[in-house]
TIDREN-308821 format. One line per field, with one value per residue: z, y, x of N, C-alpha, C in turn. Coordinates in steps of 0.2 Angstrom, whole numbers, m for minus. Last residue first. Layout:
% TIDREN-308821
nzz <- [Z  ...]
nyy <- [Y  ...]
nxx <- [X  ...]
cazz <- [Z  ...]
cayy <- [Y  ...]
caxx <- [X  ...]
czz <- [Z  ...]
cyy <- [Y  ...]
cxx <- [X  ...]
% end
This chain:
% TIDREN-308821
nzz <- [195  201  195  182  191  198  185  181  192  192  178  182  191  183  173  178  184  171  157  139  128  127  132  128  127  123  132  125  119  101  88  72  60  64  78  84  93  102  112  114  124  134  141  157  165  167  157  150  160  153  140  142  149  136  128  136  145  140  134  133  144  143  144  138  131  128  118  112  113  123  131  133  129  141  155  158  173  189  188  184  192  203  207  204  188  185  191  184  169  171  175  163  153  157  157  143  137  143  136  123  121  120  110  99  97  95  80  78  77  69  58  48  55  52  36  33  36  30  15  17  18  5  m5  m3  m13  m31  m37  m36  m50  m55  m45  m41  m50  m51  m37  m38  m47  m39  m29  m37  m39  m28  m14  2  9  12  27  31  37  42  54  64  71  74  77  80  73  63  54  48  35  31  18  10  5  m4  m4  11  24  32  36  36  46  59  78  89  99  113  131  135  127  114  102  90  84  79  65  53  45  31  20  8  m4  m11  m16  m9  m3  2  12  19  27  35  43  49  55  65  73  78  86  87  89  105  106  103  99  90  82  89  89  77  67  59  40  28  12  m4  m9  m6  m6  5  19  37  47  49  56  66  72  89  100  107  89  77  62  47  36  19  6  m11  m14  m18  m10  0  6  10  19  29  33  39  46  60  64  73  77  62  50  34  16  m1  m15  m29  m38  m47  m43  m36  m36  m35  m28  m17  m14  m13  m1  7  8  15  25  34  24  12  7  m1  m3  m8  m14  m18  m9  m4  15  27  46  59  65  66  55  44  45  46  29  24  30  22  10  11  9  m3  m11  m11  m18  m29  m38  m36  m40  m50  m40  m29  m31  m35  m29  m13  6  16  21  22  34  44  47  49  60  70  71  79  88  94  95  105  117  119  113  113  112  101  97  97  109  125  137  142  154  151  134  124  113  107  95  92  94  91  80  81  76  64  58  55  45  35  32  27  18  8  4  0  m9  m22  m31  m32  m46  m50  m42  m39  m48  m62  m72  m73  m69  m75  m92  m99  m110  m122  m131  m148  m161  m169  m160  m166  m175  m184  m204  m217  m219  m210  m195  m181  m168  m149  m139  m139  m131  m141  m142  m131  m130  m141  m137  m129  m134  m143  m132  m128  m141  m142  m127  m123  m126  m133  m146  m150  m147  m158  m169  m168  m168  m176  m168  m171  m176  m173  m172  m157  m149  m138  m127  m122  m111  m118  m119  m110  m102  m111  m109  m96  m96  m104  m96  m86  m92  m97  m85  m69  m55  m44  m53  m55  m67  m80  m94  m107  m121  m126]
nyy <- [1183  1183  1179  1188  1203  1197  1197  1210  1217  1208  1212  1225  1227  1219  1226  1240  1232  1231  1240  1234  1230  1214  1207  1202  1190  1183  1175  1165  1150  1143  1141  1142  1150  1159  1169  1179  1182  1176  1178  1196  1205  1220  1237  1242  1251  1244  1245  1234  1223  1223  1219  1204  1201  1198  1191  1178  1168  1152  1140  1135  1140  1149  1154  1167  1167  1178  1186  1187  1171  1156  1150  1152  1147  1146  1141  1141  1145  1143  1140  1156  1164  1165  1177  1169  1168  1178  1186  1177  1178  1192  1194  1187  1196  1205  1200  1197  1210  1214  1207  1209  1223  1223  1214  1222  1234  1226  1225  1237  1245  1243  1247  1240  1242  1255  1256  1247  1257  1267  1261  1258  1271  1278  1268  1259  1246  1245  1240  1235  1229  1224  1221  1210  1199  1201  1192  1180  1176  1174  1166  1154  1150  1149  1148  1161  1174  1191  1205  1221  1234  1247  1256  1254  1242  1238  1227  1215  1216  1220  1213  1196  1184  1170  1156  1145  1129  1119  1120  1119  1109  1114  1129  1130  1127  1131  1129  1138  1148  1142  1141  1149  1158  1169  1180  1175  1173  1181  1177  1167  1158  1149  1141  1127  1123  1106  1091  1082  1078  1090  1090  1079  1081  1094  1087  1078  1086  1094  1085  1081  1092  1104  1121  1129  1140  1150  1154  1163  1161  1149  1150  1143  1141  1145  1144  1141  1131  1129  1122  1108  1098  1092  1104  1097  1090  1082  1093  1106  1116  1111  1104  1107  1112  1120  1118  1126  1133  1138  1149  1152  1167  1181  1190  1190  1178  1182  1194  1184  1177  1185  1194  1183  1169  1158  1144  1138  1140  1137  1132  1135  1133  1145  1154  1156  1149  1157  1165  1180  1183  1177  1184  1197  1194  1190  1203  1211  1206  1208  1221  1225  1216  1208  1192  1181  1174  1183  1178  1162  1157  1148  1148  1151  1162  1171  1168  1168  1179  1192  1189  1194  1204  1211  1209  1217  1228  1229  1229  1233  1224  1217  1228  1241  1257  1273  1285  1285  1280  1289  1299  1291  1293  1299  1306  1297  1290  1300  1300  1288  1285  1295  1289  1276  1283  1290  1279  1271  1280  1279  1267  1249  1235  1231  1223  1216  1213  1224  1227  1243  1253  1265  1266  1277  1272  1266  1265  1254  1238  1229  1222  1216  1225  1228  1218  1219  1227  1224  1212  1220  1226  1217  1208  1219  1231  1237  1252  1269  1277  1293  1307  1317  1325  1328  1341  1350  1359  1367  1361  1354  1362  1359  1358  1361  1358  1367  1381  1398  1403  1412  1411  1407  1405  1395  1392  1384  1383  1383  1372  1363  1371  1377  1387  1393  1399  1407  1417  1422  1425  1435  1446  1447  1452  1464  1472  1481  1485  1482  1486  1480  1468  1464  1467  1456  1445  1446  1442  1424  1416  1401  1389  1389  1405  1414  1408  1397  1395  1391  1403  1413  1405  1407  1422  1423  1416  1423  1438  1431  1428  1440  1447  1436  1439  1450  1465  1479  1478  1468  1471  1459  1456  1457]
nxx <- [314  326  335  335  335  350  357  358  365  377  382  385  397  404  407  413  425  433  425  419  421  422  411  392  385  369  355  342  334  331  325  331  330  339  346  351  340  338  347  350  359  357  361  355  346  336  330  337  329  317  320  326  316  307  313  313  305  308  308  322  331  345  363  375  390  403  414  427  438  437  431  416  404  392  382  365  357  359  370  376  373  377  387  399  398  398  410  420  417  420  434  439  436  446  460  459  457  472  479  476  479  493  495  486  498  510  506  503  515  525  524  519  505  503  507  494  484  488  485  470  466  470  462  447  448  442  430  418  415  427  435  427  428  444  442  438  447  459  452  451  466  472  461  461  454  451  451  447  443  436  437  427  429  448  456  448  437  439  450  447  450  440  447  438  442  445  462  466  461  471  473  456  453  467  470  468  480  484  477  463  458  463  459  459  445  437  434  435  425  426  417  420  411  412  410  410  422  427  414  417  430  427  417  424  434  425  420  431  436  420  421  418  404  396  382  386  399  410  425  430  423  410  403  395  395  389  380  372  364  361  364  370  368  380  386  382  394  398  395  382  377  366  358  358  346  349  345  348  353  349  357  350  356  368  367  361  369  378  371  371  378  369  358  365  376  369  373  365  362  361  354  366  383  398  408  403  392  396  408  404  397  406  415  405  403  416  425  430  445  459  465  477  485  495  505  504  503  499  493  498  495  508  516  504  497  507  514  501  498  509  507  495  502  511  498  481  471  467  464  476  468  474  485  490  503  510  514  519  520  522  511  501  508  508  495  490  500  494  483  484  490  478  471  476  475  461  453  445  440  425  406  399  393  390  383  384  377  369  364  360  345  336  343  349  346  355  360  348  342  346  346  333  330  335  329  317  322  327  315  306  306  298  307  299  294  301  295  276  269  268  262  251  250  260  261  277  288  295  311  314  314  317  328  328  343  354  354  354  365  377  365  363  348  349  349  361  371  379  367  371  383  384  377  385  396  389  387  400  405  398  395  378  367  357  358  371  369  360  371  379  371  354  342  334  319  313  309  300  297  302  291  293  298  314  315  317  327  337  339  341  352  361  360  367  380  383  388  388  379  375  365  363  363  355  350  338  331  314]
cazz <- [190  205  199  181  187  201  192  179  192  198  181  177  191  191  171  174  188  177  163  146  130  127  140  127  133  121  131  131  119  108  95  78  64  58  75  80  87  96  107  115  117  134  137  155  162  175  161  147  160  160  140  138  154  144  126  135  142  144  135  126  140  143  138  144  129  130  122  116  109  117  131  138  123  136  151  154  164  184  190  179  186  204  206  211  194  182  190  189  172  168  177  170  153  158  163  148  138  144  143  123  120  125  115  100  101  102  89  76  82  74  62  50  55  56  42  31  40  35  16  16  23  10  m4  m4  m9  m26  m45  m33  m46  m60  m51  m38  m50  m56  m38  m33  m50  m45  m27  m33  m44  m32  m19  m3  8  11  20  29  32  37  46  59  66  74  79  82  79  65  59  49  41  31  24  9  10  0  m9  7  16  32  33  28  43  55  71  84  94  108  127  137  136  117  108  92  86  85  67  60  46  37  22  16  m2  m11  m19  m12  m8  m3  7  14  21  28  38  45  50  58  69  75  82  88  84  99  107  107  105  94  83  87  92  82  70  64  47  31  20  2  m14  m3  m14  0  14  31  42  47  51  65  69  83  96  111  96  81  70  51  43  23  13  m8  m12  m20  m15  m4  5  4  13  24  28  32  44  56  60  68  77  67  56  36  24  5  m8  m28  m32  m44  m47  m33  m34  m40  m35  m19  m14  m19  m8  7  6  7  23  32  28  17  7  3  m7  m1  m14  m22  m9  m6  9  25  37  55  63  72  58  43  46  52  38  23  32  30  11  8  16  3  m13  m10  m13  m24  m38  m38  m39  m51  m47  m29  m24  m40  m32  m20  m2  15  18  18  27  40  43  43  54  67  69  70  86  94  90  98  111  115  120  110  117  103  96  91  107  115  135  137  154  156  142  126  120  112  96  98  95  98  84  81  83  68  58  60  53  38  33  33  23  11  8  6  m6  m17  m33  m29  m41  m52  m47  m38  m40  m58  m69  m77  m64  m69  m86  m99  m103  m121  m126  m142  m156  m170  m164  m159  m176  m177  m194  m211  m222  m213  m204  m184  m174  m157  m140  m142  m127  m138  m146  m132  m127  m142  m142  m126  m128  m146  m136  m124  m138  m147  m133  m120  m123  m125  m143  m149  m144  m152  m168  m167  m162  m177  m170  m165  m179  m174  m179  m161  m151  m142  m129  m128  m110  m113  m127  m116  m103  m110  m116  m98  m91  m105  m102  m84  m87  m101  m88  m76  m59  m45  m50  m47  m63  m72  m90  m101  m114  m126]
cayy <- [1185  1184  1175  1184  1200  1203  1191  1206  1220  1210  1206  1223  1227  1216  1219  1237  1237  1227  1239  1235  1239  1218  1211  1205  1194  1185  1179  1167  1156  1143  1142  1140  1144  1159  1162  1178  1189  1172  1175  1190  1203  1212  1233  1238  1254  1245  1249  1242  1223  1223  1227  1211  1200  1204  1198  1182  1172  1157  1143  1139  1137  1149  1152  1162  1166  1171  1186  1193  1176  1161  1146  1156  1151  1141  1145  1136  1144  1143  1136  1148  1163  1159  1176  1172  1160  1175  1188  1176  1173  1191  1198  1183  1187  1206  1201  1191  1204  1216  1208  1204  1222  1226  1212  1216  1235  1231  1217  1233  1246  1239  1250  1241  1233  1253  1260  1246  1250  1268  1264  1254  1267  1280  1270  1266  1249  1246  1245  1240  1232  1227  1224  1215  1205  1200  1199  1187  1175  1178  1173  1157  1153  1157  1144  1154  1169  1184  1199  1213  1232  1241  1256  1258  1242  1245  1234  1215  1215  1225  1217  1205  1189  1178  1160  1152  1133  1118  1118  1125  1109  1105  1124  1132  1125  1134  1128  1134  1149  1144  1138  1143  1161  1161  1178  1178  1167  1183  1183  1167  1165  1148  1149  1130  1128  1113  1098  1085  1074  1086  1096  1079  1075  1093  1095  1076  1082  1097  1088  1076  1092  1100  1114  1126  1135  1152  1149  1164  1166  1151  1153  1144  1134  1150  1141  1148  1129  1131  1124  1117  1099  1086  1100  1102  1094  1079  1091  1099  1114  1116  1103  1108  1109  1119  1115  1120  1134  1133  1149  1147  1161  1175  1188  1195  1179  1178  1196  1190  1174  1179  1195  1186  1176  1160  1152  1141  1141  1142  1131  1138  1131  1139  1152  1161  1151  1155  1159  1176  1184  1176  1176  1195  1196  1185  1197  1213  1204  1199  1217  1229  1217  1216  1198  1187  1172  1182  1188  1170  1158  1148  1149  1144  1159  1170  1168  1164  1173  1189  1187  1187  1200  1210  1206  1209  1227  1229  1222  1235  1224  1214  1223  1235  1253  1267  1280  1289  1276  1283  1300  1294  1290  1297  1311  1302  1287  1298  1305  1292  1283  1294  1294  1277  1279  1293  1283  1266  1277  1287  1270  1257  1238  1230  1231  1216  1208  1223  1222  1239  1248  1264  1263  1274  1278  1267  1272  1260  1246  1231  1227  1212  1222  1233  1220  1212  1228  1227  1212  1214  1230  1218  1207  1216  1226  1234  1244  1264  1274  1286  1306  1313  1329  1322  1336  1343  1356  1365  1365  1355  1357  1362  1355  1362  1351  1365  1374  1392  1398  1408  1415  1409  1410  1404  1392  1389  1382  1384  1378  1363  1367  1369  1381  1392  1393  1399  1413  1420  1420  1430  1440  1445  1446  1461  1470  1477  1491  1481  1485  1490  1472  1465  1474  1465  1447  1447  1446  1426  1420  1408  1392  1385  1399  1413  1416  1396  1394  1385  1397  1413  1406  1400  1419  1424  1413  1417  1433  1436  1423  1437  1449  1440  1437  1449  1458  1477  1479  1471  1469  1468  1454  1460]
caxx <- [310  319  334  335  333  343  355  355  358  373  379  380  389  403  404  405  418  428  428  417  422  427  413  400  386  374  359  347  335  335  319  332  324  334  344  355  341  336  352  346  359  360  360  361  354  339  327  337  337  318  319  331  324  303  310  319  303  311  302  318  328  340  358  370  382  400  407  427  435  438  438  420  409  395  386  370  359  352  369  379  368  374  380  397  398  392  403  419  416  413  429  441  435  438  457  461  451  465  478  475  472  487  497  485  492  509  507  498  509  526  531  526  509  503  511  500  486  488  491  477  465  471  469  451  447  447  437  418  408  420  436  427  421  439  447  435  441  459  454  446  460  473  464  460  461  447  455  447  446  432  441  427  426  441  458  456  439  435  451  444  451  441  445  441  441  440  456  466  459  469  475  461  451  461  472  465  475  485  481  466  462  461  456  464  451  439  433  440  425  428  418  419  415  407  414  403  418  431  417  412  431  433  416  418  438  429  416  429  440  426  421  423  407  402  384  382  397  404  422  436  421  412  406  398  394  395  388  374  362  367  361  370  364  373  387  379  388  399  401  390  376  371  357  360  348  347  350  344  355  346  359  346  347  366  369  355  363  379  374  366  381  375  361  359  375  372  370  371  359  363  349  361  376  389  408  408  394  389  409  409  394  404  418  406  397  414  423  429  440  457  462  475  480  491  501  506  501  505  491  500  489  501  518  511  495  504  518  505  494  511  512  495  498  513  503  488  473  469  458  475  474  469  478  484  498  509  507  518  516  528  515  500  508  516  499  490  500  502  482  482  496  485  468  478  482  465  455  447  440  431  412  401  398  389  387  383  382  373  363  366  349  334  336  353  342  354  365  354  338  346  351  332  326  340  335  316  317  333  323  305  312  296  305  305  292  300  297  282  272  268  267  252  245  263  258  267  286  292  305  314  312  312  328  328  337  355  356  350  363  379  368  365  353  347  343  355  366  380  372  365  383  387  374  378  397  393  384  396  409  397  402  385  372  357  353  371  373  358  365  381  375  361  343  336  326  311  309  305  293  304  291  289  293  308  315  312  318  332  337  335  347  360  358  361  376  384  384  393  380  382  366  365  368  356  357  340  335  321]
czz <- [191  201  201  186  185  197  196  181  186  195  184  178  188  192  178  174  186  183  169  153  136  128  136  132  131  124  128  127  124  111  100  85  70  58  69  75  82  90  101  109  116  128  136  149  160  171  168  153  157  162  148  140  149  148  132  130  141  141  139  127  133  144  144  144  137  128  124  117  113  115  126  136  127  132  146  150  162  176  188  182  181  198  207  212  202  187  191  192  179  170  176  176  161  156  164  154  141  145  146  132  123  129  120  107  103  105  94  81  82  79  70  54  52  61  49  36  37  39  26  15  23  18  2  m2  m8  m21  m36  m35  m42  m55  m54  m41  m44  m56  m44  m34  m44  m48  m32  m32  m40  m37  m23  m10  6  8  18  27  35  33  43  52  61  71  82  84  83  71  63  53  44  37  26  16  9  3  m8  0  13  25  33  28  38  49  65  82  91  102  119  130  141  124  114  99  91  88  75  62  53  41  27  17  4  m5  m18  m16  m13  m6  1  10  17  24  32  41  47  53  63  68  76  84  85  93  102  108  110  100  89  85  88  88  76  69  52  38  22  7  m10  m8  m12  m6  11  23  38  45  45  58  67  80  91  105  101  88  72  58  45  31  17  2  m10  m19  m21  m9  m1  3  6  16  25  28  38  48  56  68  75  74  61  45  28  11  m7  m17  m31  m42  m42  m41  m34  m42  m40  m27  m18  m20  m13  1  5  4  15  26  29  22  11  3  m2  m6  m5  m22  m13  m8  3  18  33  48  59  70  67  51  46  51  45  29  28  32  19  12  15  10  m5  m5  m15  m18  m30  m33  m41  m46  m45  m36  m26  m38  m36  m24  m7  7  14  15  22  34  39  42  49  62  66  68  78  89  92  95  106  112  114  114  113  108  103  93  102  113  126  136  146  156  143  136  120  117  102  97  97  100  91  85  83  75  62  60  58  46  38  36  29  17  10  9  m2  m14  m24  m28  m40  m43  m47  m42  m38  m52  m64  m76  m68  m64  m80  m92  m102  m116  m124  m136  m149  m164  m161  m162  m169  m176  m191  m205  m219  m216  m206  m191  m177  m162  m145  m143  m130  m132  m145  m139  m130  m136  m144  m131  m130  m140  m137  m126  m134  m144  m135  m125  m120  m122  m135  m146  m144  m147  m160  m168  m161  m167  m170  m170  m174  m173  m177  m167  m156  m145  m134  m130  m116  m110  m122  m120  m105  m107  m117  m107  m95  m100  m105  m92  m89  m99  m93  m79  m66  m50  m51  m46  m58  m69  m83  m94  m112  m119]
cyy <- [1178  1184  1174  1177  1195  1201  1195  1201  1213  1211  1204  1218  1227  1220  1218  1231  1236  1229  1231  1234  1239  1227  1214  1209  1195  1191  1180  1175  1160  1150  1142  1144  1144  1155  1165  1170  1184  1178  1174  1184  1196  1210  1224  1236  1248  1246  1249  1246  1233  1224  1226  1218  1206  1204  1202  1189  1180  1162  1150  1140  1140  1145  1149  1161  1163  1171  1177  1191  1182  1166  1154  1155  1154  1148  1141  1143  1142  1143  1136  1144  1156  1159  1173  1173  1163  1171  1182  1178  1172  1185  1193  1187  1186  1201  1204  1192  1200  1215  1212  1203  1214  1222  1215  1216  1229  1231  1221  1225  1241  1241  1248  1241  1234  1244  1256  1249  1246  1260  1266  1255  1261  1274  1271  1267  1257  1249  1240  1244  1235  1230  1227  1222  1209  1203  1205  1191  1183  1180  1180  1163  1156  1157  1149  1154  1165  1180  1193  1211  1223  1239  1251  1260  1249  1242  1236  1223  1214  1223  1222  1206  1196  1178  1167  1154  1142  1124  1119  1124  1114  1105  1119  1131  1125  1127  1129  1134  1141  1143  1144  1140  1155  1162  1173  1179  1168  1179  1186  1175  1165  1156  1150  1138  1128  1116  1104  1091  1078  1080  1093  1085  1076  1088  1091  1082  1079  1092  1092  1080  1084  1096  1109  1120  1133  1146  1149  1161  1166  1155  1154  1144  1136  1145  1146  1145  1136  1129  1126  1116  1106  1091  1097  1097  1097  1085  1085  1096  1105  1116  1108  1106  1112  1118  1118  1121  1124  1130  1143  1145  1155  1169  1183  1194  1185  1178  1189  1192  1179  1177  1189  1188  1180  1167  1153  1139  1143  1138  1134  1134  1131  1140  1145  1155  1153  1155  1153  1168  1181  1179  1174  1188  1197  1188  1192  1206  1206  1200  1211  1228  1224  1219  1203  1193  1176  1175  1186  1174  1164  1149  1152  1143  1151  1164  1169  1162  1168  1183  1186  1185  1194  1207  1207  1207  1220  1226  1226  1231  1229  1217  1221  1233  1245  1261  1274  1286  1281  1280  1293  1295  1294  1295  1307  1305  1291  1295  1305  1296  1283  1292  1297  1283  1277  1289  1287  1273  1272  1285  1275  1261  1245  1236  1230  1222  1210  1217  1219  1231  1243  1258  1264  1273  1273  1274  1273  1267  1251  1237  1229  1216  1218  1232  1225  1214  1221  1229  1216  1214  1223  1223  1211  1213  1222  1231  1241  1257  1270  1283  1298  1310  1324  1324  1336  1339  1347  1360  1360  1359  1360  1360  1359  1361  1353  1359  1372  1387  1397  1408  1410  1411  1412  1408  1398  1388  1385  1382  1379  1367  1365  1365  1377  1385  1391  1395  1407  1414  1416  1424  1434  1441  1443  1452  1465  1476  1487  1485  1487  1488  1477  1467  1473  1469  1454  1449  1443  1434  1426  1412  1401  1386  1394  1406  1418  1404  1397  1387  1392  1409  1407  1401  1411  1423  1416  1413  1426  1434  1424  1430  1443  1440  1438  1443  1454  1470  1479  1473  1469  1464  1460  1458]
cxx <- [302  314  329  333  328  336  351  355  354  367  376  378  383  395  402  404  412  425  425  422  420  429  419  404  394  379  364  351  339  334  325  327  325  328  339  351  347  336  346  348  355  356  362  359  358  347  330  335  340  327  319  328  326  312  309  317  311  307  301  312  323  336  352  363  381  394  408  417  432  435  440  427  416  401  391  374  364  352  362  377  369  368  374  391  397  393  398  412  414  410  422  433  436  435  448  455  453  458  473  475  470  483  494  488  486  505  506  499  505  519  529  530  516  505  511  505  493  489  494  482  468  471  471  458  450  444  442  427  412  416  431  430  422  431  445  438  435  450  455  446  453  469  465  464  459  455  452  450  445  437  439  432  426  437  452  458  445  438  446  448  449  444  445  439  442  436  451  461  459  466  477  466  456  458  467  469  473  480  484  470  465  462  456  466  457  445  436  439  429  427  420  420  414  412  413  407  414  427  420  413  425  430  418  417  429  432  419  425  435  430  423  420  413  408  392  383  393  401  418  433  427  417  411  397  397  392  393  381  369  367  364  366  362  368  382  380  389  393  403  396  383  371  365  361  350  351  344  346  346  347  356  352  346  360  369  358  359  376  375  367  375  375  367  358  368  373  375  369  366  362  355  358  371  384  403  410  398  389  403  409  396  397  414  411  400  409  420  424  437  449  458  471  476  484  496  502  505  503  497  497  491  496  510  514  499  503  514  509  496  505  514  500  496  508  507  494  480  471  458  469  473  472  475  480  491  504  506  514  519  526  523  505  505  514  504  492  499  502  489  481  493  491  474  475  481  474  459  448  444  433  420  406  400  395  385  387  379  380  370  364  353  338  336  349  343  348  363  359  344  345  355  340  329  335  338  322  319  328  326  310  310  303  301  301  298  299  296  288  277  272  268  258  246  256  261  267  278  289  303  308  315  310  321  325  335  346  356  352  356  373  372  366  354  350  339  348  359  375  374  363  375  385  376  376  392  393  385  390  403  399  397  390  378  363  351  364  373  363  361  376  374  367  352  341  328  318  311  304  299  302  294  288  289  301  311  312  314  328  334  331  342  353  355  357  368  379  382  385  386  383  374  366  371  361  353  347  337  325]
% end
């Protein structure tokens, strides 16, 4: 017999229904078995007729029971009946073996730096940008307004491509800062290098086709192709850039750093890029140009880009982790308009669109004019902590015991080692006297070089002055 409770804050109706599927799931009401009339089990229990009824419909559409005009209301013959509690499996589905991606994301995490460890004293991180209370006051502004200025047009489904306004103001930067001369439609909105370059391994890429990478290079690039199934094949880099001689004869792409190396730091040169372009145009295989820091020059003006000498050939990324924030994860990948339509297409299918709200905000923020402002800062800024870091390393007398290189650009240098260096024992000995430093063999695949990776854009010149101190301390005496 079902029974009310009234001390329970449940609806009466609930109260029921719970304990009428427990009678039917632990077999109390066995399957066949003829549940009483609504209105007499109502005068029964003491409740409306309707309450029933509730009970009994929902039990019904939750296939409980069956109903007939002439038969009544039935607990249905193919109700589940669950085995003893000593008889099911204390765990659920076993999870697949990953070792790409286990291995990946442990070498992703010794890249970024081991922030287990604790926040040192001084961090010389090459992947995080200088940030301060008026750029988060002035992007703070601009979500507002762009919240409150928007439509609800702006709230459905949007486009594959990107939100066609914020396109159209990464149309005018590159046009205007970067001499890349494109339309809206060959700009596509990403959420950063590694999700650009897993659309690209999707959309662009037979499954196991041969890639070559940078080595040392871009962590990150080869992994997200590795656990794409690429076939990934490490190319040497020297004082020129990479070593065009090594890339494979079989690679469908080439992912190149050629403004400011990722790791080395070094520029391409200009020989080494017209040998890239011409074999690309032969071999027919894709350049992935990554301009992540270019913006950065402290001698003269920006490169000129790969993409545009050989737009056909090249798809280029733009981030703003580095310009702005990593933490709004926005991007742009740029190339040929059938390529880009084709990336747009499975990103469409696998991720629809990026979130609205943070394309509406960066759009605000390149309108109304914060986004040069805050570049212009930001741009005197690393001048003057480049100048700090250089001058440090050469006072020291650490540029005469290591090879400084990456200095003309971008927000890190490298001080590099020889490759019998013991550079595992410098990095924890260096932690223990408050300073984090970034070992270059975290960026290699093959590559045995070994040294430092040495970021100075969230770091004061005070810090870099003393940081370098205590690691020429170190490195000299060691």
């Amino acid at each position: 017999m079902l029974k009310v409770n009234r001390d329970d804050e449940r609806p009466i109706w609930q109260q029921l229904l719970d304990q009428a599927i427990h009678n039917i799931t632990t077999g109390k009401w066995p399957p066949g078995e003829l549940l009483l009339p609504s209105r007499e089990l109502a005068q029964l229990i003491g409740v409306s007729r309707s309450t029933i009824q509730a009970v009994y419909e929902e039990l019904f559409s939750r296939g409980y029971t069956v109903t007939s005009r002439r038969g009544g209301t039935r607990v249905s013959e193919w109700t589940y009946k669950p085995h003893s509690a000593d008889e099911v499996p204390a765990q659920g589905p076993a999870l697949p073996q990953l070792p790409l991606l286990n291995s990946a994301i442990g070498h992703l995490h010794s890249w970024f730096g081991n922030k287990e460890h604790g926040k040192p004293e001084i961090d010389f991180s090459p992947h995080e940008p200088y940030l301060e209370e008026y750029f988060l006051k002035n992007w703070r502004q601009s979500f507002l307004q762009a919240s409150t200025e928007t439509d609800l047009d702006s709230w459905t489904y949007g486009d594959p491509y990107g939100f066609l306004p914020l396109r159209e103001q990464i149309q005018h930067y590159l046009s205007l800062e970067r001499g890349v001369h494109v339309s809206v439609d060959q700009i596509l909105l990403t959420s950063g290098a590694q999700h650009s370059l897993d659309l690209i391994a999707q959309a662009l890429l037979p499954e196991g086709a041969t890639v070559s990478v940078e080595d040392p290079g871009f962590p990150a690039a080869w992994m997200a192709m590795k656990y794409r199934q690429m076939n990934v094949i490490s190319v040497p880099v020297d004082e020129h850039g990479l070593s065009v001689d090594g890339i494979h004869p079989e690679s469908r792409l080439v992912y190149v750093t050629p403004s400011h190396q990722c790791a080395v730091g070094v520029i391409m040169s200009e020989p080494r890029r017209q040998q890239l372009l011409h074999l690309a145009a032969d071999q027919r295989f894709w350049i992935v140009e990554d301009d992540y820091d270019s913006e950065f020059r402290y001698r003269g003006d920006p490169l000129p880009t790969l993409f545009s000498q050989r737009p056909q050939n090249t798809l280029y990324m733009l981030s703003f982790s580095k310009m702005i924030a990593p933490g709004i994860r926005m991007s742009a990948l740029i190339g040929p308009k059938e390529a880009i339509r084709q990336l747009a297409r499975v990103h469409e299918l696998t991720y629809r669109h990026l979130p609205i709200m943070e394309q509406l905000t960066l759009t605000h923020f390149f309108e109304h004019g914060h986004f040069m402002r805050h570049m212009r800062k930001v741009r005197n800024i690393y001048r003057r902590r480049h100048a700090a870091m250089t001058k440090a390393i050469v006072a020291t007398g650490l540029s005469e015991r290591f090879t400084l290189s990456g200095a003309e650009t971008g927000l890190h240098m490298l001080l590099e080692a020889e490759p019998s260096f013991d550079e595992a024992t410098v990095t924890n000995l260096a932690l223990e006297r408050g300073i984090r430093i970034y070992p270059l063999s975290q960026y290699g695949l093959e590559s045995k070089r070994k040294g430092w990776v040495l970021g100075f854009a969230k770091v004061d010149e005070a810090a870099i002055e003393e940081g370098i101190e205590r690691l020429a301390e170190i490195l000299l005496h060691k």
